[in-house]
C-alpha positions as CSV (number, residue, x, y, z in Angstrom):
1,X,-10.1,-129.0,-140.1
2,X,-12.8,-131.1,-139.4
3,X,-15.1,-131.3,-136.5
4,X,-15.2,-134.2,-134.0
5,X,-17.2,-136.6,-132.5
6,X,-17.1,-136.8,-128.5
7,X,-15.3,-140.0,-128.9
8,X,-12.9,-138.6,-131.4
9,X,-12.5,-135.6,-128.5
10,X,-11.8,-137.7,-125.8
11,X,-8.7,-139.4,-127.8
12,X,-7.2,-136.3,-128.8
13,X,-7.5,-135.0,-125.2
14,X,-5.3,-138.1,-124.4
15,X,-3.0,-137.7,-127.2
16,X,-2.6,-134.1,-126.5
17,X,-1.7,-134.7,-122.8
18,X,0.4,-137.5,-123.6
19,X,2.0,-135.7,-126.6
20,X,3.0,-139.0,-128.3
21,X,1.5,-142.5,-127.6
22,X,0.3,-145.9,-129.1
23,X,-2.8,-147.0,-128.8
24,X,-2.3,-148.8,-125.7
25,X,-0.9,-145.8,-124.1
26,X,-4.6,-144.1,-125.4
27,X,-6.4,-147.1,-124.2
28,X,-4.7,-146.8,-120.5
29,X,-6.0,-143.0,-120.3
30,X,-9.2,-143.8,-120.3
31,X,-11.7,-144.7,-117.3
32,X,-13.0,-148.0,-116.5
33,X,-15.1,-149.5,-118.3
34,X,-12.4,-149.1,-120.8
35,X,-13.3,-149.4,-124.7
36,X,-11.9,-152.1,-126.8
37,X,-8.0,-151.5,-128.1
38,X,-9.7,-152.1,-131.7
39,X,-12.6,-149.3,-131.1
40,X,-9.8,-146.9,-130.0
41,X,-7.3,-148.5,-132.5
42,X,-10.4,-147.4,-135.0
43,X,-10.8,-144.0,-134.0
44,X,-7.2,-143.0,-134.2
45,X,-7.2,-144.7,-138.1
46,X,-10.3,-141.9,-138.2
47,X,-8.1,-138.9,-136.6
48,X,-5.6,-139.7,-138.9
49,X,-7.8,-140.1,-142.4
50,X,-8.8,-136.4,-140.6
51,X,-5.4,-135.1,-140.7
52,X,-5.4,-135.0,-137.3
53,X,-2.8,-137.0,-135.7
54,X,0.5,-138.1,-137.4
55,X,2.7,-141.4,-136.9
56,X,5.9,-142.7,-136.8
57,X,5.8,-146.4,-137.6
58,X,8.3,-148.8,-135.3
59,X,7.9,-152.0,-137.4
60,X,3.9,-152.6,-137.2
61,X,3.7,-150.6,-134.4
62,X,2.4,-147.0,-134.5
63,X,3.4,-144.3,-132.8
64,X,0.9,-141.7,-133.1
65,X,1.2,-137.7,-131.9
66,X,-1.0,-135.0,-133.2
67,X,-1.2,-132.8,-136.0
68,X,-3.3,-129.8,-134.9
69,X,-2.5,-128.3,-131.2
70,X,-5.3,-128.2,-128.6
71,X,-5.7,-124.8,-128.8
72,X,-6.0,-124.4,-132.6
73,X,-9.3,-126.9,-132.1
74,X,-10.4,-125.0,-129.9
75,X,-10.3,-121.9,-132.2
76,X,-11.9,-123.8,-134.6
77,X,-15.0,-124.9,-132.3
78,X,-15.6,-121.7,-130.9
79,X,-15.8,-120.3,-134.5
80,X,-18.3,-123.4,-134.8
81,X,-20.5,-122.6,-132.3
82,X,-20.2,-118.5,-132.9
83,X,-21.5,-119.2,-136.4
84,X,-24.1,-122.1,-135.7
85,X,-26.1,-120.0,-132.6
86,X,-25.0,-116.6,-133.0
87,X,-24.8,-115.8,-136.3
88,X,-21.1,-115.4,-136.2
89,X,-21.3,-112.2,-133.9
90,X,-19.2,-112.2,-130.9
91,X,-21.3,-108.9,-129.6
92,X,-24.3,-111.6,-129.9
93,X,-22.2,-114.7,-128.1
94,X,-21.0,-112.0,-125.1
95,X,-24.7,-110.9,-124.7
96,X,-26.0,-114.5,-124.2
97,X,-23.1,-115.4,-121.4
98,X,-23.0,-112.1,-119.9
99,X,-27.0,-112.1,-119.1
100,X,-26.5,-115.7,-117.9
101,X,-27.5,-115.8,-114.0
102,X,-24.9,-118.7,-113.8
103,X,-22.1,-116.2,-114.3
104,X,-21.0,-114.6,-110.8
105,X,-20.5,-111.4,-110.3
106,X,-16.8,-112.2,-109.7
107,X,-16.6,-114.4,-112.7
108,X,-17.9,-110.8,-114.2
109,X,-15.2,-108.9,-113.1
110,X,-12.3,-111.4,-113.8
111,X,-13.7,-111.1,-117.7
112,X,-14.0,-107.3,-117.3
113,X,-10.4,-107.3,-116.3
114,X,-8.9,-109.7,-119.4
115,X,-11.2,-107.8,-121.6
116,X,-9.8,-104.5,-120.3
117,X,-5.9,-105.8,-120.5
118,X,-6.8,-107.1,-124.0
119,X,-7.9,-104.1,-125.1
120,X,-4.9,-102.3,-123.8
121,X,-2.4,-104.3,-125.3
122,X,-4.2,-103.8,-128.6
123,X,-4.0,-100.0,-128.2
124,X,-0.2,-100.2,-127.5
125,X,0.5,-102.7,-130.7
126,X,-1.1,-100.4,-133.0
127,X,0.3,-97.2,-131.4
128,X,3.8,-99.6,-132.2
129,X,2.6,-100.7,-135.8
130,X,1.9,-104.3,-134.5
131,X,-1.4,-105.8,-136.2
């Protein structure tokens, strides 16, 4: 999977909210100023070369839904940015956000708790044989 430009982004975010659209669907997403149906039009031809999005053709018209789910990008970005600025250690990534003074003290806890639950759910599956 390939990364993404911000404009490639911002149609996917579309198509994955809409779940299947033609461009003009895409194009009535966005905020005004809105782009050009060809500059969207473009970057949908580019999401598909990307193996991105998928189509089903209705005569010349295409109707295009995506390939990869939002959360399997995701994956793949965080696995981006773990290896570009923290030398693909998550001990390295929780460091950095942890000592940020943006992160509240509540925010702290909430990720104390999901770590916690996380870490007993892992304990049961491989007490049950689950990997």
């Amino acid at each position: 999977m390939k990364e993404l430009t911000k404009a490639e982004e911002q149609v996917m975010d579309y198509l994955w909210k809409l779940e299947k659209a033609f461009v003009k669907d895409i194009l009535d997403e966005f905020p005004e100023p809105k782009p050009a149906y060809t500059t969207v039009s473009t970057i949908v031809r580019i999401l598909e070369k990307k193996c991105m999005v998928g189509y089903t053709a209705y005569g010349k018209n295409h109707q295009y839904h995506p390939l990869v789910t939002k959360k399997d990008y995701a994956r793949l970005s965080f696995r981006h940015v773990l290896s570009k600025h923290f030398n693909s250690s998550v001990e390295r990534f929780a460091s950095f956000f942890t000592s940020d003074r943006d992160v509240s003290l509540s925010e702290l806890e909430e990720l104390k708790l999901l770590l916690e639950k996380e870490i007993e759910k892992r304990k049961e599956d491989e007490n049950n044989g689950k990997h």
